[in-house]
PDBQT receptor file of N, H, CA, C and O in Angstrom, charges set to zero:
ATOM      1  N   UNK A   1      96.813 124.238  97.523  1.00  0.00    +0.000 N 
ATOM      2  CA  UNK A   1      98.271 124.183  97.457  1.00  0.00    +0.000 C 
ATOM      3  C   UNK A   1      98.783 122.806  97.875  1.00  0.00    +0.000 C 
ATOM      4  O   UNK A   1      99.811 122.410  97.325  1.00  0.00    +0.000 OA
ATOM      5  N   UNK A   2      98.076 121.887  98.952  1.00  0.00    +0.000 N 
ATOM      6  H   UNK A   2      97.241 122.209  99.399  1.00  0.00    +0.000 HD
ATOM      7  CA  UNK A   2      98.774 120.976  99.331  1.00  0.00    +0.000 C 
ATOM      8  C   UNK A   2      98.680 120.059  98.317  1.00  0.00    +0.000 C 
ATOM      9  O   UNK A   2      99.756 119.552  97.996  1.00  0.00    +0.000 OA
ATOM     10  N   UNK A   3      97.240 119.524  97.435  1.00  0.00    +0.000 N 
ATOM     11  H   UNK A   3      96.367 119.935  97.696  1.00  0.00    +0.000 HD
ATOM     12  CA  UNK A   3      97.131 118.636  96.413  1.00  0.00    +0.000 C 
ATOM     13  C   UNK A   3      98.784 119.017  95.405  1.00  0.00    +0.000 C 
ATOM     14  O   UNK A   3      99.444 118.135  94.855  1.00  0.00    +0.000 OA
ATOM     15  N   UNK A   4      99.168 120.650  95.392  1.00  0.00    +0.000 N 
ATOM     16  H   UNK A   4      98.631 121.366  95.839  1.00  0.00    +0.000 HD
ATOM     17  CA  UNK A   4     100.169 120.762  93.692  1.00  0.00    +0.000 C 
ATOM     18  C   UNK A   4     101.331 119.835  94.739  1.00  0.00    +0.000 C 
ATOM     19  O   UNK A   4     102.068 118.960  94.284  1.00  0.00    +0.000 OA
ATOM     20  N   UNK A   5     101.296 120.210  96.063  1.00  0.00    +0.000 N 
ATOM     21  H   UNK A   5     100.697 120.920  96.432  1.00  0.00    +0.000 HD
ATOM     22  CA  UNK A   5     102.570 119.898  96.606  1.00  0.00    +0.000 C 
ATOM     23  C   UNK A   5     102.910 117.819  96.243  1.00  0.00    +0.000 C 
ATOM     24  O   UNK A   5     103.919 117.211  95.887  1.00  0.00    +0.000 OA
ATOM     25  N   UNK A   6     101.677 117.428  96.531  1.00  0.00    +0.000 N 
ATOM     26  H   UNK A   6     100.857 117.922  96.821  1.00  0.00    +0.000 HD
ATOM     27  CA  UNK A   6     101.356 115.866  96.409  1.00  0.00    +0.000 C 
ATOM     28  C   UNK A   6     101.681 115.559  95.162  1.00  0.00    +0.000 C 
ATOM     29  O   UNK A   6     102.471 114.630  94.995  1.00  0.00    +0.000 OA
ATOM     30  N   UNK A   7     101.191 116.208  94.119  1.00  0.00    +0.000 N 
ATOM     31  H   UNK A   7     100.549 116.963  94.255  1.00  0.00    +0.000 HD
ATOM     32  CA  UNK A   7     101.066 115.443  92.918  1.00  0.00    +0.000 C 
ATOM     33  C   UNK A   7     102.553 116.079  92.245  1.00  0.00    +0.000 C 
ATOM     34  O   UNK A   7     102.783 115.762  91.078  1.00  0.00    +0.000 OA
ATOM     35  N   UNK A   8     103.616 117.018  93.004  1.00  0.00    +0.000 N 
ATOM     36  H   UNK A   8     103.428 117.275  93.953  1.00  0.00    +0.000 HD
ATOM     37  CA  UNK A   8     104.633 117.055  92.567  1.00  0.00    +0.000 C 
ATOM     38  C   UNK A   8     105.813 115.762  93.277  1.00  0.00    +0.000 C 
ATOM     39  O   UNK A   8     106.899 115.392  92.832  1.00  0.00    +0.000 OA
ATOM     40  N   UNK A   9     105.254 115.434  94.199  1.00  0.00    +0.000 N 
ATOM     41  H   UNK A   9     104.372 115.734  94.561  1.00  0.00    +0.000 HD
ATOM     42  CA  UNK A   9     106.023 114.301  95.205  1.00  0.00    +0.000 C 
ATOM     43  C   UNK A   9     105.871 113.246  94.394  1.00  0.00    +0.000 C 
ATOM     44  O   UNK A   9     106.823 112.697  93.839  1.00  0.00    +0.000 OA
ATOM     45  N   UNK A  10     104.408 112.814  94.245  1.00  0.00    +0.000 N 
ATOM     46  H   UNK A  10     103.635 113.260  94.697  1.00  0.00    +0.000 HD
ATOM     47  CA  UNK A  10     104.226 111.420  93.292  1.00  0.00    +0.000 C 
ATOM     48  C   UNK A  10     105.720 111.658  92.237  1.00  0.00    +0.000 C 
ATOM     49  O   UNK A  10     106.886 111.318  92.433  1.00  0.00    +0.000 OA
ATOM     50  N   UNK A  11     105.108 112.340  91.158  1.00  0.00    +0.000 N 
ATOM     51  H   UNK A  11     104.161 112.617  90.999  1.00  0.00    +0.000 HD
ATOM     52  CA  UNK A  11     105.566 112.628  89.915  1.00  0.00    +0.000 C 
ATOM     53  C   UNK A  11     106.795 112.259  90.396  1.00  0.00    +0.000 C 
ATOM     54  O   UNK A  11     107.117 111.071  90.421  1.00  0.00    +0.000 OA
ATOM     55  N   UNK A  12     107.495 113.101  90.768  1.00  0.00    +0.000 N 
ATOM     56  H   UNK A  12     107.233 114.066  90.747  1.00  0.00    +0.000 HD
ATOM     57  CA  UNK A  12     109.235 112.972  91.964  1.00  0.00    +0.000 C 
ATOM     58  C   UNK A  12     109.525 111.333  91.970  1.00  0.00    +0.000 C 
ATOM     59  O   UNK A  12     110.504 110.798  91.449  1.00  0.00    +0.000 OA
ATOM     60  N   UNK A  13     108.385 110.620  92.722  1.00  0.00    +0.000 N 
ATOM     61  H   UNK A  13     107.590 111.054  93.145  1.00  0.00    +0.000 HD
ATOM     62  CA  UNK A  13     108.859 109.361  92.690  1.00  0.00    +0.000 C 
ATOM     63  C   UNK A  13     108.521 108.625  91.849  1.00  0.00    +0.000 C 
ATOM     64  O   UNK A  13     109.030 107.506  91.921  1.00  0.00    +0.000 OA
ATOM     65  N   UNK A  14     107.834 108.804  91.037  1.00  0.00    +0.000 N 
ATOM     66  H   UNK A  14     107.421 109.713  90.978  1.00  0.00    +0.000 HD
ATOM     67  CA  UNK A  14     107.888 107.958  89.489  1.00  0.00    +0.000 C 
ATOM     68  C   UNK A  14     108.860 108.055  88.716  1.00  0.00    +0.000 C 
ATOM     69  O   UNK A  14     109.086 107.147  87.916  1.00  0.00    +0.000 OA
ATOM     70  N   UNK A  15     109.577 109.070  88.773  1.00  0.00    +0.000 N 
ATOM     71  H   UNK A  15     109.394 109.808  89.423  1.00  0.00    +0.000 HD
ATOM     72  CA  UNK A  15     110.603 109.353  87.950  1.00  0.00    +0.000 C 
ATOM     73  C   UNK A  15     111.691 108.799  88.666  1.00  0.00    +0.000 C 
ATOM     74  O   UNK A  15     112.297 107.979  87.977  1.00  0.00    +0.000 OA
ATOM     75  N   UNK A  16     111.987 108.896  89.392  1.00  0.00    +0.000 N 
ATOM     76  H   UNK A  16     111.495 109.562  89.952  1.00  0.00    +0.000 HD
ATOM     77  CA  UNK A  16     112.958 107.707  90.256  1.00  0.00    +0.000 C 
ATOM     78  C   UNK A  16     113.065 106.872  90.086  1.00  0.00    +0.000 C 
ATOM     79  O   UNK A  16     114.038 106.260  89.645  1.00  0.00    +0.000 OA
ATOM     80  N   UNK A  17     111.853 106.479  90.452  1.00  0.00    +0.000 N 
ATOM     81  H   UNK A  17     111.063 106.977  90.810  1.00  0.00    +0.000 HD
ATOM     82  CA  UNK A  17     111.858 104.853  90.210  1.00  0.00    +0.000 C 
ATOM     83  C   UNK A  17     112.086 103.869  88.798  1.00  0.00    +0.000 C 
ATOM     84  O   UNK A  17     112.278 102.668  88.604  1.00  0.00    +0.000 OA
ATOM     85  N   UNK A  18     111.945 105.128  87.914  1.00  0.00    +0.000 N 
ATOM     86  H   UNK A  18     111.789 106.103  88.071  1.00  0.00    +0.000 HD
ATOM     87  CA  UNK A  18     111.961 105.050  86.555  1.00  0.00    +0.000 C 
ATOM     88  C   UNK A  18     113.409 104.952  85.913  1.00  0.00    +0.000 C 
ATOM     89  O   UNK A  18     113.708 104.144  85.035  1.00  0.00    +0.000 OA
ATOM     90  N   UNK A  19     114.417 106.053  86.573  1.00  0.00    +0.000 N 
ATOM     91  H   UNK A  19     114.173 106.709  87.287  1.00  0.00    +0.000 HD
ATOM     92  CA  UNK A  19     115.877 106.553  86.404  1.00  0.00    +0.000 C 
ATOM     93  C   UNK A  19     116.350 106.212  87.069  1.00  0.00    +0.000 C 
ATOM     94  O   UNK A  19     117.194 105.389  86.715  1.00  0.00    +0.000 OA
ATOM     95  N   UNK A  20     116.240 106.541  88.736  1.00  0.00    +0.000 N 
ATOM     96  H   UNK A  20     115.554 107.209  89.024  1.00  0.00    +0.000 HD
ATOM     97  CA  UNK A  20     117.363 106.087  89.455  1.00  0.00    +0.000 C 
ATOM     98  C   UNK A  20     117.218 104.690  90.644  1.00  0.00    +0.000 C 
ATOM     99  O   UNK A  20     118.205 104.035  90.978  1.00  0.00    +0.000 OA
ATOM    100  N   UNK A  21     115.887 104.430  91.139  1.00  0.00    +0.000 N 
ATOM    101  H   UNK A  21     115.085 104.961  90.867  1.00  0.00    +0.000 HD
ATOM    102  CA  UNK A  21     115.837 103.705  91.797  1.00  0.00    +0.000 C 
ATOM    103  C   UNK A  21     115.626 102.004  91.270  1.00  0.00    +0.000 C 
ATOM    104  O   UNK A  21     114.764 101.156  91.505  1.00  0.00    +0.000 OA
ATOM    105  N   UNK A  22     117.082 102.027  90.321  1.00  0.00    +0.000 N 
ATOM    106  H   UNK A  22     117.781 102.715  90.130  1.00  0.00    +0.000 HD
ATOM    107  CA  UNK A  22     117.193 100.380  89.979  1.00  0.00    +0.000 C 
ATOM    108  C   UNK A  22     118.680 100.221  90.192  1.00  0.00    +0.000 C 
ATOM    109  O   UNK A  22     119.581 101.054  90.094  1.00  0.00    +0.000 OA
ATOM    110  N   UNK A  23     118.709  98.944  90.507  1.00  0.00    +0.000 N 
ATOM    111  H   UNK A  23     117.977  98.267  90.587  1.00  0.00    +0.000 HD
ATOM    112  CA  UNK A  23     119.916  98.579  91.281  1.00  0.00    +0.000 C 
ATOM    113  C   UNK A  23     120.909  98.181  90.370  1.00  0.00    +0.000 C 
ATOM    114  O   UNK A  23     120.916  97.224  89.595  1.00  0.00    +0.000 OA
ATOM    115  N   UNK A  24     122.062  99.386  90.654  1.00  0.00    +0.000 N 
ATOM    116  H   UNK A  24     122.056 100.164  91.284  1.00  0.00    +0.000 HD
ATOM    117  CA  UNK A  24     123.273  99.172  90.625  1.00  0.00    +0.000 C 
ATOM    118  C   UNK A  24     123.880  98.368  90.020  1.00  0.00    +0.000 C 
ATOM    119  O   UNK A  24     124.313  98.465  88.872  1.00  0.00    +0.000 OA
ATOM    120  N   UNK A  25     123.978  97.312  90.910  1.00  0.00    +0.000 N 
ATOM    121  H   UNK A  25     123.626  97.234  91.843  1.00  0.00    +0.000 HD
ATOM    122  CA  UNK A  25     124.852  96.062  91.745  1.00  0.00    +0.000 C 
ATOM    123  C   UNK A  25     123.984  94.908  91.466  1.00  0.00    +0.000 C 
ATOM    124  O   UNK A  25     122.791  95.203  91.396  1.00  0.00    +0.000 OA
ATOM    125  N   UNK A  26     124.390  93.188  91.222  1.00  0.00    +0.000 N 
ATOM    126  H   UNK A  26     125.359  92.948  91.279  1.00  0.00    +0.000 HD
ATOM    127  CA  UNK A  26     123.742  92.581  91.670  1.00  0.00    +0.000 C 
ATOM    128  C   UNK A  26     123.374  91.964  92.724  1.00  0.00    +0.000 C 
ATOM    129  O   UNK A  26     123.810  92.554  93.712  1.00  0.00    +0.000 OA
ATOM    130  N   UNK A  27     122.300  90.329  93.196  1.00  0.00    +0.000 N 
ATOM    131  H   UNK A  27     121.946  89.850  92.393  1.00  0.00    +0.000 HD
ATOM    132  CA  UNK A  27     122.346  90.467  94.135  1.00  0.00    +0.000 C 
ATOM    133  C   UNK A  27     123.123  89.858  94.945  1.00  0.00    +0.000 C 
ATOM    134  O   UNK A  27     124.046  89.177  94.498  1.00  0.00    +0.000 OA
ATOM    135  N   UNK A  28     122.844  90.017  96.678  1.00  0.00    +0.000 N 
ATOM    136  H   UNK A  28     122.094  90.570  97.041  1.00  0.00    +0.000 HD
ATOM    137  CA  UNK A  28     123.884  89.631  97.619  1.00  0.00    +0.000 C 
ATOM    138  C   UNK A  28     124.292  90.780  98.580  1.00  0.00    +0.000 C 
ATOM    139  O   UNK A  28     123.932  91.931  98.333  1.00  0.00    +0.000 OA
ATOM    140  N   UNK A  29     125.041  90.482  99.674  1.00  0.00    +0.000 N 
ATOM    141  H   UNK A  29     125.334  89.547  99.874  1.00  0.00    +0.000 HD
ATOM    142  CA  UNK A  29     125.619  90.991 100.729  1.00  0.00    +0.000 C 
ATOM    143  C   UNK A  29     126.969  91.933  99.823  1.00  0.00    +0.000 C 
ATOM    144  O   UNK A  29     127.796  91.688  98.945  1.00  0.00    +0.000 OA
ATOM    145  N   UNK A  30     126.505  93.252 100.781  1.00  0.00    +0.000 N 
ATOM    146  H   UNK A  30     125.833  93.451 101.495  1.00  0.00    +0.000 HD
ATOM    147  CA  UNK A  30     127.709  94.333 100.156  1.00  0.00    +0.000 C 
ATOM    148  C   UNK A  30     129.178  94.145 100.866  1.00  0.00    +0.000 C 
ATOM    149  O   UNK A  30     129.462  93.193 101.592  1.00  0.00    +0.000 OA
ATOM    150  N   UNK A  31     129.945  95.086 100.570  1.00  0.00    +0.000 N 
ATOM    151  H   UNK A  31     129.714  95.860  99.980  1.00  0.00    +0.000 HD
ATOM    152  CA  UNK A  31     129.294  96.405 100.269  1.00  0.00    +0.000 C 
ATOM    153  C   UNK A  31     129.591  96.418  98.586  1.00  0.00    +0.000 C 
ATOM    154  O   UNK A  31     130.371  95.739  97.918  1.00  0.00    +0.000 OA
ATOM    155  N   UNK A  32     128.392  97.746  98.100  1.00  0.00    +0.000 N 
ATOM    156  H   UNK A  32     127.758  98.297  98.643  1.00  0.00    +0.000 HD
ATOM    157  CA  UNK A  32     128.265  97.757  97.161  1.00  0.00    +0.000 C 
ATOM    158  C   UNK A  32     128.901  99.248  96.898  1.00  0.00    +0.000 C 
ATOM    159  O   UNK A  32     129.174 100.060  97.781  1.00  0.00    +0.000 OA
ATOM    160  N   UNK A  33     129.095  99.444  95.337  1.00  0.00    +0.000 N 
ATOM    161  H   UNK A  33     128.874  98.784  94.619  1.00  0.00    +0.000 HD
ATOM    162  CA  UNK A  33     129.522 100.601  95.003  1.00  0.00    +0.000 C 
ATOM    163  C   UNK A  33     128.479 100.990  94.274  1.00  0.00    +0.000 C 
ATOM    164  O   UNK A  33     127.823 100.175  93.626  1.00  0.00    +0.000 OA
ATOM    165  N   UNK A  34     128.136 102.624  94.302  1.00  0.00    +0.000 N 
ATOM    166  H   UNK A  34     128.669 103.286  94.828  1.00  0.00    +0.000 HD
ATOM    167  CA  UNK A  34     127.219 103.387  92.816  1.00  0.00    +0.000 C 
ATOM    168  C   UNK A  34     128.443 103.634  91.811  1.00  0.00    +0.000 C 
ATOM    169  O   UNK A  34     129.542 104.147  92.022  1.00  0.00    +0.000 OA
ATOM    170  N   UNK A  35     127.957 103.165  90.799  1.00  0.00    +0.000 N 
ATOM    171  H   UNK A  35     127.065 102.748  90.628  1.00  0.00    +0.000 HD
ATOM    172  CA  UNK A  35     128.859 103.742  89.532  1.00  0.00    +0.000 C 
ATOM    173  C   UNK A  35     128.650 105.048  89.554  1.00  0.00    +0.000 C 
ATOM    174  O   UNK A  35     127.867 105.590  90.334  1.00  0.00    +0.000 OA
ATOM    175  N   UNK A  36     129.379 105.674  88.649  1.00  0.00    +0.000 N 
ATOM    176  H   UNK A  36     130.016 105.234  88.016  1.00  0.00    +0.000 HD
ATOM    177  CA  UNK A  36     129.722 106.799  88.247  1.00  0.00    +0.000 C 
ATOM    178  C   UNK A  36     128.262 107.234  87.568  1.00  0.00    +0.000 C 
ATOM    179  O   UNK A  36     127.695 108.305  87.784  1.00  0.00    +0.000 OA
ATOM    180  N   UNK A  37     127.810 106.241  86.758  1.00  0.00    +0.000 N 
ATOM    181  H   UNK A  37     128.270 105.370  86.582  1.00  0.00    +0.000 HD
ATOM    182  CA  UNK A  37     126.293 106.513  85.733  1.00  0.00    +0.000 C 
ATOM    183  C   UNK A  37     125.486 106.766  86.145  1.00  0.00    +0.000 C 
ATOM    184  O   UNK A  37     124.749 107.614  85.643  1.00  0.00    +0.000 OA
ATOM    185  N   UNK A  38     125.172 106.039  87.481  1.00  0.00    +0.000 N 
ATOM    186  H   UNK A  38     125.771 105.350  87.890  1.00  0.00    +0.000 HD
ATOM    187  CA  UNK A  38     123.901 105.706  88.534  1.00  0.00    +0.000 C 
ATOM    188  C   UNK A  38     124.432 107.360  89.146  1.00  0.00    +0.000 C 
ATOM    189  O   UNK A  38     123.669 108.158  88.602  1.00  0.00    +0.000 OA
ATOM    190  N   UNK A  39     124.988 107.788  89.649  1.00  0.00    +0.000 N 
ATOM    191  H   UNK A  39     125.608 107.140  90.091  1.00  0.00    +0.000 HD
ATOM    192  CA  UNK A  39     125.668 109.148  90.252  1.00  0.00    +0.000 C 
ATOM    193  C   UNK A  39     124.855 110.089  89.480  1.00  0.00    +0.000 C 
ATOM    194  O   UNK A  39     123.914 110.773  89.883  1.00  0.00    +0.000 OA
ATOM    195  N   UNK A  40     125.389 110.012  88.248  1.00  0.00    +0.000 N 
ATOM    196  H   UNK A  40     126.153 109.456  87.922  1.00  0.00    +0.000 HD
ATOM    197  CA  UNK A  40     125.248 111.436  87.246  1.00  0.00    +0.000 C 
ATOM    198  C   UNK A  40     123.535 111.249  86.974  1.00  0.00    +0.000 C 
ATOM    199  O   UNK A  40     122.798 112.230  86.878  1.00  0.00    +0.000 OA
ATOM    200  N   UNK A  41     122.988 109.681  86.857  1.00  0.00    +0.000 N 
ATOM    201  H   UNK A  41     123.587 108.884  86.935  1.00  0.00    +0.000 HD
ATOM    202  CA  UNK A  41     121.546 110.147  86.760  1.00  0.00    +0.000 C 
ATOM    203  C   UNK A  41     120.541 110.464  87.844  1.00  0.00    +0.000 C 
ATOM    204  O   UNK A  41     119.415 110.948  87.726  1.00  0.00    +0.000 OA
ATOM    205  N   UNK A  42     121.185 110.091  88.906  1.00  0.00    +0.000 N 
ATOM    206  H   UNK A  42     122.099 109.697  89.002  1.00  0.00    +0.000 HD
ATOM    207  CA  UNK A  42     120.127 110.870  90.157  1.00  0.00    +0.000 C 
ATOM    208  C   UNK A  42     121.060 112.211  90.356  1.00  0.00    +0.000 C 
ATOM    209  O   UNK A  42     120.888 112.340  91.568  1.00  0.00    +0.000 OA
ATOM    210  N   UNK A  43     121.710 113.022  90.085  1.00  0.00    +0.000 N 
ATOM    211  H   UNK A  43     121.849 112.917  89.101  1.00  0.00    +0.000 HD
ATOM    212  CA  UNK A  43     121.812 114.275  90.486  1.00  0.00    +0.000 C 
ATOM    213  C   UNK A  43     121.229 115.068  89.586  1.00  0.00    +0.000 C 
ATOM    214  O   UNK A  43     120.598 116.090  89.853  1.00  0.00    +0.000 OA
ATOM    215  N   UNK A  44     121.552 114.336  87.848  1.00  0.00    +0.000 N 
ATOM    216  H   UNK A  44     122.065 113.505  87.631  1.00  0.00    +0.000 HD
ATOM    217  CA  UNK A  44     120.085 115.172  87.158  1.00  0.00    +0.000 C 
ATOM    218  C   UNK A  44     118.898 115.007  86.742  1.00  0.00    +0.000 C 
ATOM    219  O   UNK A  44     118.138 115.717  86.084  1.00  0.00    +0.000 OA
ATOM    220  N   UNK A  45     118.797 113.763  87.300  1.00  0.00    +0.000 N 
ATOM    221  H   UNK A  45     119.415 113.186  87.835  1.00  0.00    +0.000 HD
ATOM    222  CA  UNK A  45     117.224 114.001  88.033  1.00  0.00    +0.000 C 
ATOM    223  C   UNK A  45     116.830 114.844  89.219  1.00  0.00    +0.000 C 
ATOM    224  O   UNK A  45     115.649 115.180  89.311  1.00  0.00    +0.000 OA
ATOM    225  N   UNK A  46     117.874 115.297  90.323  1.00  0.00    +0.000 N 
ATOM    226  H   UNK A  46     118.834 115.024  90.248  1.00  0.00    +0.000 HD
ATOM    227  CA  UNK A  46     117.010 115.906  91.190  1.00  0.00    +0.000 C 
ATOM    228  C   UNK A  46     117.386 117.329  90.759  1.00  0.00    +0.000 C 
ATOM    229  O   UNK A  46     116.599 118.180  91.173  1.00  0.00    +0.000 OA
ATOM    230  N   UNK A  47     118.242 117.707  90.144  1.00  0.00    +0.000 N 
ATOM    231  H   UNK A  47     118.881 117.015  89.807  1.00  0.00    +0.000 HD
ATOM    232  CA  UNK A  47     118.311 119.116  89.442  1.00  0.00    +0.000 C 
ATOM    233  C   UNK A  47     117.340 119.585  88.691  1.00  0.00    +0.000 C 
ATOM    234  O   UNK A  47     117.117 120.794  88.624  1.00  0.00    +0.000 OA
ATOM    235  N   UNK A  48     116.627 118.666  88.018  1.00  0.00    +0.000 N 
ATOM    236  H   UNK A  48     116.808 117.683  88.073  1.00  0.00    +0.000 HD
ATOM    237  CA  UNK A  48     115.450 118.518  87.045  1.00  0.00    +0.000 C 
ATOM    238  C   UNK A  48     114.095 118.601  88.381  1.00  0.00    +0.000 C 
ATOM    239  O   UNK A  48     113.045 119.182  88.107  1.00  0.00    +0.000 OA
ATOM    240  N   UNK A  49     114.239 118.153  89.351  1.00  0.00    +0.000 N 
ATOM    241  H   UNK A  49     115.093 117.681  89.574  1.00  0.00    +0.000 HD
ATOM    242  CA  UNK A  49     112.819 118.122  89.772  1.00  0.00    +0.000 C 
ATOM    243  C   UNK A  49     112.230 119.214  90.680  1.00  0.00    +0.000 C 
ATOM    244  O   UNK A  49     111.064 119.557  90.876  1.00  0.00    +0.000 OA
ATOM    245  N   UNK A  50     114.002 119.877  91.424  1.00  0.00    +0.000 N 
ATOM    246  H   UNK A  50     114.949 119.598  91.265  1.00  0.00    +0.000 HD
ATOM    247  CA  UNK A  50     114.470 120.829  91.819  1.00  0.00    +0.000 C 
ATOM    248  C   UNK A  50     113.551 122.044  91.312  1.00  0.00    +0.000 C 
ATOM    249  O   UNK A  50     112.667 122.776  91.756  1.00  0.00    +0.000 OA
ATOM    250  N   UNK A  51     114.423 121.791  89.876  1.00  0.00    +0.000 N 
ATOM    251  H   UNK A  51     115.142 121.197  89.515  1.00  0.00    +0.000 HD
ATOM    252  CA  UNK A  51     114.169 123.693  89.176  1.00  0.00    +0.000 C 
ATOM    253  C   UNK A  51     112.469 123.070  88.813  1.00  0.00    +0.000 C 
ATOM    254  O   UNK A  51     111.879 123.891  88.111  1.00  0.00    +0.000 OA
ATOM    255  N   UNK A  52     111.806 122.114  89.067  1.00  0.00    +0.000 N 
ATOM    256  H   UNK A  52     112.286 121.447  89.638  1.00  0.00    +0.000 HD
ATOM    257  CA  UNK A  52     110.401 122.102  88.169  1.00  0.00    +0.000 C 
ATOM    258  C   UNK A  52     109.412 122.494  89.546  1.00  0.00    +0.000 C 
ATOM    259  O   UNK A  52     108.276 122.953  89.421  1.00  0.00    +0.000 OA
ATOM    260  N   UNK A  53     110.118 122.203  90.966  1.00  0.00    +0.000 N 
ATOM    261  H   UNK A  53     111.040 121.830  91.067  1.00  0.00    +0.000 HD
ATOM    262  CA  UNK A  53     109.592 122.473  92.318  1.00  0.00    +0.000 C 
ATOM    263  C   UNK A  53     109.539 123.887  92.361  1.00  0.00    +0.000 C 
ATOM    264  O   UNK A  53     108.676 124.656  92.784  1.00  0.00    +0.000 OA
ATOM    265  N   UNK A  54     110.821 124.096  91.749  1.00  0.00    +0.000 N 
ATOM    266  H   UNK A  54     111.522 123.471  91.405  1.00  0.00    +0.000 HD
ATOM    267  CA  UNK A  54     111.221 125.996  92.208  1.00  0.00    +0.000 C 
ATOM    268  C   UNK A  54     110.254 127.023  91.152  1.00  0.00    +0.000 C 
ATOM    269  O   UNK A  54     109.919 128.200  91.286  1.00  0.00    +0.000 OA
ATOM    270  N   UNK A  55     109.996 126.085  90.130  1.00  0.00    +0.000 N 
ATOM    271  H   UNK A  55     110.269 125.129  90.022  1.00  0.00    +0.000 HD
ATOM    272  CA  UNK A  55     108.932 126.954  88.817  1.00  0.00    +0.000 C 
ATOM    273  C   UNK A  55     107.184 126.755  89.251  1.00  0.00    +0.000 C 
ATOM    274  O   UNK A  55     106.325 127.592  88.974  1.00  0.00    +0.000 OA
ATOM    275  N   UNK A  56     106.946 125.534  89.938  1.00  0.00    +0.000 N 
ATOM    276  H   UNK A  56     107.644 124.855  90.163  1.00  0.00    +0.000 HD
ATOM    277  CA  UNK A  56     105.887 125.854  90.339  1.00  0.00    +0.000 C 
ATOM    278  C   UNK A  56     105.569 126.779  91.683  1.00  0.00    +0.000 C 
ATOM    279  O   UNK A  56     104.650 127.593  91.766  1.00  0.00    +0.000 OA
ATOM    280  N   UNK A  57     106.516 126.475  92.686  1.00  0.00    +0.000 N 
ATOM    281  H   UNK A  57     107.263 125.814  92.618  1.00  0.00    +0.000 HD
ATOM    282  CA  UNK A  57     106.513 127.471  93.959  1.00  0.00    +0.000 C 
ATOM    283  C   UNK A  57     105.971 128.771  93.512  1.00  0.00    +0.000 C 
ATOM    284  O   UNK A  57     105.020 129.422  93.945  1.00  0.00    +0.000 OA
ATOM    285  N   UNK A  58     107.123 129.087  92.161  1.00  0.00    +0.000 N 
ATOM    286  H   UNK A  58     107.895 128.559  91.809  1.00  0.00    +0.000 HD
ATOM    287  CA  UNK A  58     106.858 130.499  91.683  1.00  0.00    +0.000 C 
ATOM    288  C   UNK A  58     105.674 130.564  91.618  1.00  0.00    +0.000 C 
ATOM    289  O   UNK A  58     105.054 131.218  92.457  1.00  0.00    +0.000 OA
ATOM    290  N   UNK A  59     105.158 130.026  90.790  1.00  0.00    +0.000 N 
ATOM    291  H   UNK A  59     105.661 129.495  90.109  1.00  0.00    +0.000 HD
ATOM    292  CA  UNK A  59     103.774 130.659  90.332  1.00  0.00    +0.000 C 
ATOM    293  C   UNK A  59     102.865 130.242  91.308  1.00  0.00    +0.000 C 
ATOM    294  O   UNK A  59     102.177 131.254  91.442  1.00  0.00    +0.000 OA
ATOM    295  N   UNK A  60     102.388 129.344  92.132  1.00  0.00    +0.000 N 
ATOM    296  H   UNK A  60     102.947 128.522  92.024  1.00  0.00    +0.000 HD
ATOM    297  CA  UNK A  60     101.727 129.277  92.994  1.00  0.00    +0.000 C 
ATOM    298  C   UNK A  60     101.908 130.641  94.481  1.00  0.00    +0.000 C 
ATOM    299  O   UNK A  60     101.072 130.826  95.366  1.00  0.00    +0.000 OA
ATOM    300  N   UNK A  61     103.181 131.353  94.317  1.00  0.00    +0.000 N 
ATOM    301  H   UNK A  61     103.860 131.203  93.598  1.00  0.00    +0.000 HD
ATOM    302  CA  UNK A  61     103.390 132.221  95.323  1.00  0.00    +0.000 C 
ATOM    303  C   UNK A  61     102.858 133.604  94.527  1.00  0.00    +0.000 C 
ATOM    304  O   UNK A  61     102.515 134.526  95.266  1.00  0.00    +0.000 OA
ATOM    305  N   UNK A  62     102.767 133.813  93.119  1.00  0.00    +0.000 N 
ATOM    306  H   UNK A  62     103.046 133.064  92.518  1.00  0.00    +0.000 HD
ATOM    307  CA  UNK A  62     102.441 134.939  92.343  1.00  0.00    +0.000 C 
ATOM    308  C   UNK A  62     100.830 134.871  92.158  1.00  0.00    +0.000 C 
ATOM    309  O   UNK A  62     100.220 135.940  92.151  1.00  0.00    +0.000 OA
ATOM    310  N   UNK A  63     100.211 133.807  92.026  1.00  0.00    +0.000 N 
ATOM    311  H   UNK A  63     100.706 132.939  92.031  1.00  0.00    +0.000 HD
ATOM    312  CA  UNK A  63      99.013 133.837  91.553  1.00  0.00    +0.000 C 
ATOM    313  C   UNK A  63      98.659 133.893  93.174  1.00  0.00    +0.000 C 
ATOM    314  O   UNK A  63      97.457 134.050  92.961  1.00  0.00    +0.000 OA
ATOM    315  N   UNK A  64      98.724 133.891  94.386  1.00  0.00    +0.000 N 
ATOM    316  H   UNK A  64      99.701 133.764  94.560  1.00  0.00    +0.000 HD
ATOM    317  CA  UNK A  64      98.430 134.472  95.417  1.00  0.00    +0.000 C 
ATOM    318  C   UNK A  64      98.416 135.847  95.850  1.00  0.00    +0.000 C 
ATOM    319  O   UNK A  64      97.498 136.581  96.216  1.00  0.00    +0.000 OA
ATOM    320  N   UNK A  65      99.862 136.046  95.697  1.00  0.00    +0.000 N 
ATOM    321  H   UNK A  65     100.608 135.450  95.400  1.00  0.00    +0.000 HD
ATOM    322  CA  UNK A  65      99.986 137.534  95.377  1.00  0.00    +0.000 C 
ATOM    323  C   UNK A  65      99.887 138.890  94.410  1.00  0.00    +0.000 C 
ATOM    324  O   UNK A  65     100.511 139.948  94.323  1.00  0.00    +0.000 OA
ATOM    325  N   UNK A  66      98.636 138.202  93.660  1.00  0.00    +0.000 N 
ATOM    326  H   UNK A  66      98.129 137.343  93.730  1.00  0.00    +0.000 HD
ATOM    327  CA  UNK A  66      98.275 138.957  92.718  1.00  0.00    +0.000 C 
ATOM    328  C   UNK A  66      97.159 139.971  93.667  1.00  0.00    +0.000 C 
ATOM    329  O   UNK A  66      96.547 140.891  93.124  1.00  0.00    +0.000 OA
TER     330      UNK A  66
């Protein structure tokens, strides 16, 4: 169980880093604002990684309790 838990974390942060973890703003001293775009794509990204956490839980809690 701990390896699905790992290789769902990686995955988690590849996709971040992919979608949401690029900057904004350019560079320099803030303060800075998130746009509105940068907003809407990390909340569905973590809605997305959310329900893919909550679909494996499932089945890793069923194929135990079989």
């Amino acid at each position: 169980m701990a390896g699905n838990i790992g290789i769902g974390i990686q995955e988690s942060f590849e996709a971040a880093k992919q979608t949401v973890y690029k900057t904004p703003i350019g560079i320099g001293e803030g303060p800075f604002m998130l746009t509105q775009s940068y907003k809407t794509k990390a909340r569905t990204l973590a809605e997305q990684r959310v329900a893919l956490a909550g679909a494996r839980l499932a089945k890793i809690l069923n194929d135990e309790l079989k």
